[in-house]
N, C-alpha and C positions, 0 to 999 in steps of 0.2 A: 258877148257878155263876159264869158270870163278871160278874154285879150283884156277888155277893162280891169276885170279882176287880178289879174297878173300882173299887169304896168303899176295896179295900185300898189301891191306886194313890192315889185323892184323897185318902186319910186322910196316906198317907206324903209327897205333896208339901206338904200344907199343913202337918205336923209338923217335918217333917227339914231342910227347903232355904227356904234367903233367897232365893235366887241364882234369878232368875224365868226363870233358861235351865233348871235341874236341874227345876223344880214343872211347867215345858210340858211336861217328857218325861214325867213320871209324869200328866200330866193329858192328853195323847195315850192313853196305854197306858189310860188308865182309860175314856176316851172309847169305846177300841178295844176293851175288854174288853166294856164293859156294852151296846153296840151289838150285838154280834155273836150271832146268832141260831142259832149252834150250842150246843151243850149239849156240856159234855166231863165227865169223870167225875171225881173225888175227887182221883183221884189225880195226874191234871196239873193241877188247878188247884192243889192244895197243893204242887206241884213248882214252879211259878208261882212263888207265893206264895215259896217259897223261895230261886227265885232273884233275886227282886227284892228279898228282904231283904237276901240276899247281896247285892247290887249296892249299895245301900243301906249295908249295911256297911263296902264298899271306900271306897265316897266320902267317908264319914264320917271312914274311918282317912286316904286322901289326905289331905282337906282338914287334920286334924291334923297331918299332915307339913308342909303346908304354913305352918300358922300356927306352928311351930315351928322350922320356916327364917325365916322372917319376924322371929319373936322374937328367934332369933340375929343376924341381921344388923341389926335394930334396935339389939340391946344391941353390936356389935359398932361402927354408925356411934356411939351416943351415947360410948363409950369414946371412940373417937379424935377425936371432938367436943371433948371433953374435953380431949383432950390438945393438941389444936391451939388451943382458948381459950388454956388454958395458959401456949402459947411464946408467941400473940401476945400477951399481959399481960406475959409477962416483955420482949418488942420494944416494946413501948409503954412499958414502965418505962425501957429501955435509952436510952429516942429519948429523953423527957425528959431524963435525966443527961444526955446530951452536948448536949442545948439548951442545958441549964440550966451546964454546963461551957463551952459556945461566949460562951453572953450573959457569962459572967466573965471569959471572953478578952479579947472584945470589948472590956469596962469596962476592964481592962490594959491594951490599945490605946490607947482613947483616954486614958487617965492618962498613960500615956509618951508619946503624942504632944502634950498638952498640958502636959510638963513640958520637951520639946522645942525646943515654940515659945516657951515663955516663957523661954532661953536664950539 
C-alpha cells in the first residue's frame, strides 16, 4: 500500500512542480511512504492519496493567483511605462524648441551687436 502511496508522491512531484522546494516535499513523503514497513488498509491510503491531491490542488490554484497578480502588475508597470516614455518624448521635443529658439536668439544677438559696432 504505501509502494502505491510513494509512486503516487514521485509521480506528482515530477508532474506538477518546477520549483525544486514543492518536488523535495512530495519526494520526502514518497521516501516516507514507500520506506515504511506498516501496512495500512484501503482506506487511508486512498484518504492519503486524497489529501495530497487536495494539497496538490490548492498550490496549483495559489500559484495561479499568483501569476495572475504578477500579470496585472506587469500590464500595470508596462501601461505607465508607456506613459512616462510618452511625456519624456514630448520634454525631449520641448528642450529642442527652446534650443533651437535660444541658437536664434543668440543669432539676433550677435546681428544687433554687430550692427552696433559698426555704428
Amino acid at each position: 500500500m504505501f509502494v502505491q502511496l510513494g509512486d503516487h508522491f514521485a509521480k506528482s512531484a515530477d508532474l506538477k512542480f518546477k520549483r525544486t522546494s514543492w518536488s523535495r516535499m512530495f519526494k520526502v513523503l514518497a521516501t516516507i511512504a514507500s520506506s515504511s514497513a506498516v501496512q495500512a488498509d484501503n482506506g487511508s491510503v486512498s484518504k492519503i492519496l486524497e489529501l495530497a491531491d487536495d494539497l496538490l490542488e490548492k498550490i496549483a490554484d495559489s500559484r495561479e493567483i499568483e501569476r495572475k497578480e504578477h500579470d496585472a502588475w506587469t500590464k500595470e508597470y508596462q501601461e505607465t511605462r508607456a506613459r512616462e516614455i510618452t511625456k519624456l518624448q514630448a520634454v525631449d521635443a520641448t528642450i529642442s524648441n527652446i534650443q533651437a529658439e535660444i541658437s536664434a536668439l543668440n543669432k539676433r544677438i550677435s546681428i544687433a551687436s554687430d550692427e552696433k559696432d559698426e555704428q
